[in-house]
C-alpha positions in Angstrom: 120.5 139.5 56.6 117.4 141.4 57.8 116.2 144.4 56.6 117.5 148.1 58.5 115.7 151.0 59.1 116.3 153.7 56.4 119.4 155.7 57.1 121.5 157.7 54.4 125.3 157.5 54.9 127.8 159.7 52.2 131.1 159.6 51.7 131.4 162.1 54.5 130.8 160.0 57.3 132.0 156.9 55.4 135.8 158.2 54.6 135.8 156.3 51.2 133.4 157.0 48.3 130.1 154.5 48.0 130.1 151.9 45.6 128.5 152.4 42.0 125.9 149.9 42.5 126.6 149.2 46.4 128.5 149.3 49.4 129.3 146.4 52.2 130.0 148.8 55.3 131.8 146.6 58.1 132.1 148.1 61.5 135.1 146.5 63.6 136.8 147.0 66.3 140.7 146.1 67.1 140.8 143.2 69.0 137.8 141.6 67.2 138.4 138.2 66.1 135.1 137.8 64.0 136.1 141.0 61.9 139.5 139.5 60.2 137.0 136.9 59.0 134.1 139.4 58.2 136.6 141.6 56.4 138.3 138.7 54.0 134.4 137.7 52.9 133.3 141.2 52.3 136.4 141.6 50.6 136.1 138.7 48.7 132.5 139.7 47.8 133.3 143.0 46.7 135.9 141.6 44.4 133.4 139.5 43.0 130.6 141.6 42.0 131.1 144.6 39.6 130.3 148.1 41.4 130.1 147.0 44.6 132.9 148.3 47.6 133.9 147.1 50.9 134.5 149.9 53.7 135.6 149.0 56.8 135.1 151.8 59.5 137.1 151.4 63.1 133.9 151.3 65.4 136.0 152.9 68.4 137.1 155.9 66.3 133.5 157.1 64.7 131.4 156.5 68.2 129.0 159.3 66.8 128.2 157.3 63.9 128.2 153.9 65.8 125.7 155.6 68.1 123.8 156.8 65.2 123.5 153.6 64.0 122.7 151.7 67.2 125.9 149.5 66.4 126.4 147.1 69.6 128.9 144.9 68.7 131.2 144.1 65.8 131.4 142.9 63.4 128.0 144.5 61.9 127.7 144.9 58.4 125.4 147.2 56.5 124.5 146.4 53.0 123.9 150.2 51.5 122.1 150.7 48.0 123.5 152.8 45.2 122.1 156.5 47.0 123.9 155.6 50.1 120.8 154.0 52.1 121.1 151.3 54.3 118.9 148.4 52.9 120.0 145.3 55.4 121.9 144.8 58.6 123.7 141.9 60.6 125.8 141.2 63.1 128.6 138.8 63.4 130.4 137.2 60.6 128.4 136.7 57.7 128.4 133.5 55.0 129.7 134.6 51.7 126.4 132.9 51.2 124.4 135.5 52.8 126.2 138.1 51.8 125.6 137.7 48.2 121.9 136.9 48.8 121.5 140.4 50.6 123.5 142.2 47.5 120.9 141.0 45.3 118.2 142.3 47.3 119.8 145.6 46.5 121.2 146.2 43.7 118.9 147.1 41.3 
């Protein structure tokens, strides 16, 4: 997963609180194949690894925050650290793989 430009998100704009240590933030949209899939890894990765939670935000319902975020299609995942900041971005449905590799570029 490459790296994002630094952006903050809360529990505001999330709906759900961050994760102690980090937070897997999945944008997807209804009729999005990919995202079932995206959503059962991140799930499973959350499950996996102590402190960490899975959000998944409906990208058709928070178009302010999709436009924020220069989201263009779904899935995309964000990898935020502890504070909230987005530390890596992808599109598409990740590897478990990959998504573990970019956790441990985060947490600290």
């Amino acid at each position: 997963m490459p790296e994002a430009a630094t952006d903050r998100l809360g529990p505001a704009e999330l709906g759900a609180a961050l994760g102690e240590r980090a937070t897997l933030v999945q944008f997807s949209t209804a009729f999005c194949a990919p995202c079932r899939t995206t959503r059962r890894v991140l799930a499973e990765v959350a499950a996996m690894v102590e402190g960490v939670a899975h959000i998944e935000i409906d990208a058709e319902s928070h178009l302010d925050l999709v436009r924020r975020l220069g989201v263009v299609r779904t899935p995309t995942v964000l990898v935020l650290d502890a504070a909230g900041n987005v530390r890596r971005r992808a599109t598409g449905a990740p590897r478990k793989a990959d998504v573990i590799a970019a956790l441990g570029a985060v947490i600290d």
